[in-house]
C-alpha positions as CSV (number, residue, x, y, z in Angstrom):
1,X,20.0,-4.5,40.3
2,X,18.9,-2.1,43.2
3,X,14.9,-1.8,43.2
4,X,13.7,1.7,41.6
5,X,10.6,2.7,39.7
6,X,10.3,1.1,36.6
7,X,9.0,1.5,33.6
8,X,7.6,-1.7,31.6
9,X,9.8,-1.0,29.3
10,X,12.9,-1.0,31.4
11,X,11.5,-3.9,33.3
12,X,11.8,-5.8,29.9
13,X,15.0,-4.4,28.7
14,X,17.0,-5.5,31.5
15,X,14.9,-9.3,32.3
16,X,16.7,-9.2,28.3
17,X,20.1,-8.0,29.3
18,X,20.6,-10.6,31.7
19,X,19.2,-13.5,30.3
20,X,21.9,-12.7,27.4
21,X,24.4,-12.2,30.0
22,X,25.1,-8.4,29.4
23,X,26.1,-6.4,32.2
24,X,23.4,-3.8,32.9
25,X,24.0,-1.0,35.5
26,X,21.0,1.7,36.3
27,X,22.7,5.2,35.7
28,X,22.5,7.3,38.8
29,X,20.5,9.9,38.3
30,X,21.0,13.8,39.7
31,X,19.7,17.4,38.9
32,X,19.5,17.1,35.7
33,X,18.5,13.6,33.3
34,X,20.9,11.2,32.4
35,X,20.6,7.9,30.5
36,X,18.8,5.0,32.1
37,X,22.0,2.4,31.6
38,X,25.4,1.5,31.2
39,X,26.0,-1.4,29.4
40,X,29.5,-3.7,28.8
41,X,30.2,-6.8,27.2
42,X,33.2,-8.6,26.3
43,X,35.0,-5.4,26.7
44,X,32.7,-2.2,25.1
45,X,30.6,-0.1,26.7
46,X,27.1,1.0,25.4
47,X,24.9,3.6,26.9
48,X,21.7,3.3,26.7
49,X,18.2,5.1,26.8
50,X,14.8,3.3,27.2
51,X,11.6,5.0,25.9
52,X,8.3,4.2,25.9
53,X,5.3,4.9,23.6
54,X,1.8,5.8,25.1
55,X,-1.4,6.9,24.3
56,X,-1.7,10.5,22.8
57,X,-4.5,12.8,23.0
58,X,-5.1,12.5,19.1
59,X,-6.0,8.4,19.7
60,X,-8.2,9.4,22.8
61,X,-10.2,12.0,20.9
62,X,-10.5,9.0,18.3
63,X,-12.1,6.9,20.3
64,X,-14.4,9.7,22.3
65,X,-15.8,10.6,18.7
66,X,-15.8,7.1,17.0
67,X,-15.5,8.9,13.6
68,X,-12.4,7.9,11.4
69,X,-10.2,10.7,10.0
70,X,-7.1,10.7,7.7
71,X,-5.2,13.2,9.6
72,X,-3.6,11.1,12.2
73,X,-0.2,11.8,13.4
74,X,2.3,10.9,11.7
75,X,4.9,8.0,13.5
76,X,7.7,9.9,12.7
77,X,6.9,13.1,14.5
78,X,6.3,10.9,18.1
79,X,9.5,9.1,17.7
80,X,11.2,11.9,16.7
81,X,10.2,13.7,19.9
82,X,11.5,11.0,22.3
83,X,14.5,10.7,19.9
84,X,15.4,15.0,20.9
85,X,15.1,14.0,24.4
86,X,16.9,11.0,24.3
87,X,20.0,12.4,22.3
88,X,20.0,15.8,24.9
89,X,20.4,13.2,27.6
90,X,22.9,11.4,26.2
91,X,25.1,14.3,24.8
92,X,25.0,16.0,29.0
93,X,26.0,12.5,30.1
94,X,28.6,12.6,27.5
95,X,30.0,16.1,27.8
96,X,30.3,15.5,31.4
97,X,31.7,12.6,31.5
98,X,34.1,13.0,29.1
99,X,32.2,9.8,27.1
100,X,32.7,11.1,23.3
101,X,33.9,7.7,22.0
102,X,31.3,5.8,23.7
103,X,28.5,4.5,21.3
104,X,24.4,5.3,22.2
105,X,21.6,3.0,22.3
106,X,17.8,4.3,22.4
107,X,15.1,1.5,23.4
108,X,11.8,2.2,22.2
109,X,8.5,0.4,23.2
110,X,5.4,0.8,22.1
111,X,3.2,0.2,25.2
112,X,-0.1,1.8,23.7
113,X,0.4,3.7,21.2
114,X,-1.7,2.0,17.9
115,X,-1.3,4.8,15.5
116,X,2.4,5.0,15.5
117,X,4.2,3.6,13.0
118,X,7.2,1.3,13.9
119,X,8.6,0.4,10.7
120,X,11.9,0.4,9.8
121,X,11.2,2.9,7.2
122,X,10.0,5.5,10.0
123,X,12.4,4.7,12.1
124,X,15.3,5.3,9.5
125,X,14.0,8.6,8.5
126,X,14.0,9.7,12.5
127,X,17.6,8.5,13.1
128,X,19.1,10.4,9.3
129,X,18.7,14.0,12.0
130,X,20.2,12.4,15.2
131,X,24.6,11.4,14.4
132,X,24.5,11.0,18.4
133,X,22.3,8.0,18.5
134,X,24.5,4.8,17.1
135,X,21.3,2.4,17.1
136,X,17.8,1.8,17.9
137,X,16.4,-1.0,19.7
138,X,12.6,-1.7,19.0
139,X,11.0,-4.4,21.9
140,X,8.4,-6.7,20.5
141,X,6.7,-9.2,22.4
142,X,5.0,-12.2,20.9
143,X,3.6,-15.1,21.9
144,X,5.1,-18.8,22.4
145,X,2.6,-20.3,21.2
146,X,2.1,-17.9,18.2
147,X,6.0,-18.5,16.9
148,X,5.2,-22.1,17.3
149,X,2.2,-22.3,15.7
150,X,4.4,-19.6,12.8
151,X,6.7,-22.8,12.5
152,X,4.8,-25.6,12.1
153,X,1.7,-25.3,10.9
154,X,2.2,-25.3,7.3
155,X,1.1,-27.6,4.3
156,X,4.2,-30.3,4.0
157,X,2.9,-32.4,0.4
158,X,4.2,-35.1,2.3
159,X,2.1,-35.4,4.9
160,X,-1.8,-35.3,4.9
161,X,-3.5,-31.9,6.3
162,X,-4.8,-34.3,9.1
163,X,-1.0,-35.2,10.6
164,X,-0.5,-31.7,10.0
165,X,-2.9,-30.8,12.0
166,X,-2.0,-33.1,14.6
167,X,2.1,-32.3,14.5
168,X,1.0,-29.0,15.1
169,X,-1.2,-29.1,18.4
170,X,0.8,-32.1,19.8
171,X,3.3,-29.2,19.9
172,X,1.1,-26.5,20.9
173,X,-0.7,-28.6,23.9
174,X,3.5,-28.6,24.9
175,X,4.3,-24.8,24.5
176,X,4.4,-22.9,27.2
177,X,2.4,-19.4,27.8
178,X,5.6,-17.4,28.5
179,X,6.2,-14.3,25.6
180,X,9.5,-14.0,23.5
181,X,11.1,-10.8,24.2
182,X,13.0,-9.6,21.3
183,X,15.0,-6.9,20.4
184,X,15.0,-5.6,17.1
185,X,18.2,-3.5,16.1
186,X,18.3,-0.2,13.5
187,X,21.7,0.6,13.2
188,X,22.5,4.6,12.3
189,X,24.7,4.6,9.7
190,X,25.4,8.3,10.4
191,X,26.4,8.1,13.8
192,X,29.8,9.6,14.7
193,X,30.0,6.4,17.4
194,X,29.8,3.1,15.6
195,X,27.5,0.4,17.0
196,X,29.6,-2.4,18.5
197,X,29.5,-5.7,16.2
198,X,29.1,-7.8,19.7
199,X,25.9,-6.3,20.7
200,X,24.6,-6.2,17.6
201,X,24.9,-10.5,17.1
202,X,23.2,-10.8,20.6
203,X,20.7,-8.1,20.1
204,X,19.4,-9.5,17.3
205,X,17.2,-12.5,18.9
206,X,14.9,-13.8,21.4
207,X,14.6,-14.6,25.1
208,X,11.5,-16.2,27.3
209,X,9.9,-13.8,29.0
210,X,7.3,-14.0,31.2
């Protein structure tokens, strides 16, 4: 793809697209916003927006003051916000394009955002208002190490807690640093545009990145 400025969270998204060998094309942009990417694989089309979660002021004032308070923001508002924008991009692309059949995917990432809330159960009650949006893509980044260390080390009855122990960092010592890039997948079962089943099996899993 032709070099641009990037956000991290495209950066990611597409490193993810091609290790799992969909075709990703960067949407020319004009006057007015259009979705970041056109996607295709094994015959549908996908477009997709990327959006990323920041800071707000609410968090900084948090810190400046150091004094804890119940009346945080709510998740749901700041994902519903990027959720407007990204469903008035989508609908101009659409409308323009003559693109009504073609399903929508929003990416969120949360680069530093700590008090919003990323759960499914947010998420859901953001997408029941938007029937334009057929799915939405959380990126989560863990650790190699971390999933290895998720696998193996636990209590086998078999073995003693000392070749446990050693099963565990024999594997560890052999895992590299590079993060797992995942994509996890909402589907909206409102949406006028059904998610394809093809995306969904390869969103749904993990690729090295680093």
């Amino acid at each position: 793809m032709k070099n641009y400025d990037k956000t991290i969270s495209e950066s990611m998204f597409e490193e993810f697209c091609i290790q799992k060998d969909i075709n990703i094309k960067k949407i020319e942009t004009g006057k007015n916003k259009t979705p970041d990417y056109w996607l295709e694989l094994e015959g549908d089309s996908v477009i997709c927006e990327v959006k990323e979660l920041t800071t707000n002021k609410d968090y900084e004032k948090f810190k400046k003051n150091a004094v804890f308070t119940l009346n945080l923001p709510p998740g749901k508002d700041k994902i519903h916000k990027l959720l407007i924008k990204a469903t008035d991009q989508i609908k101009e692309y659409k409308r323009k394009n003559n693109l009504a059949d073609v399903p929508s995917l929003v990416v969120l990432y949360n680069k530093s955002a700590p008090f919003v809330d990323m759960s499914d159960f947010v998420i859901n009650l953001s997408l029941s208002d938007f029937s334009t949006i057929s799915a939405v893509g959380i990126l989560v980044i863990t650790s190699q190490k971390d999933k290895y260390l998720d696998t193996y080390f636990k209590y086998d009855p078999q073995k003693s807690i000392e070749e446990t122990i050693e099963k565990s960092l024999s594997l560890l010592y052999y895992c590299s640093d590079a993060r797992l890039l995942s994509l996890k997948l909402i589907i909206n079962q409102r949406a006028r545009c059904p998610f394809p089943k093809v995306f969904q099996n390869i969103f749904n899993s993990e690729v090295i990145y680093s």
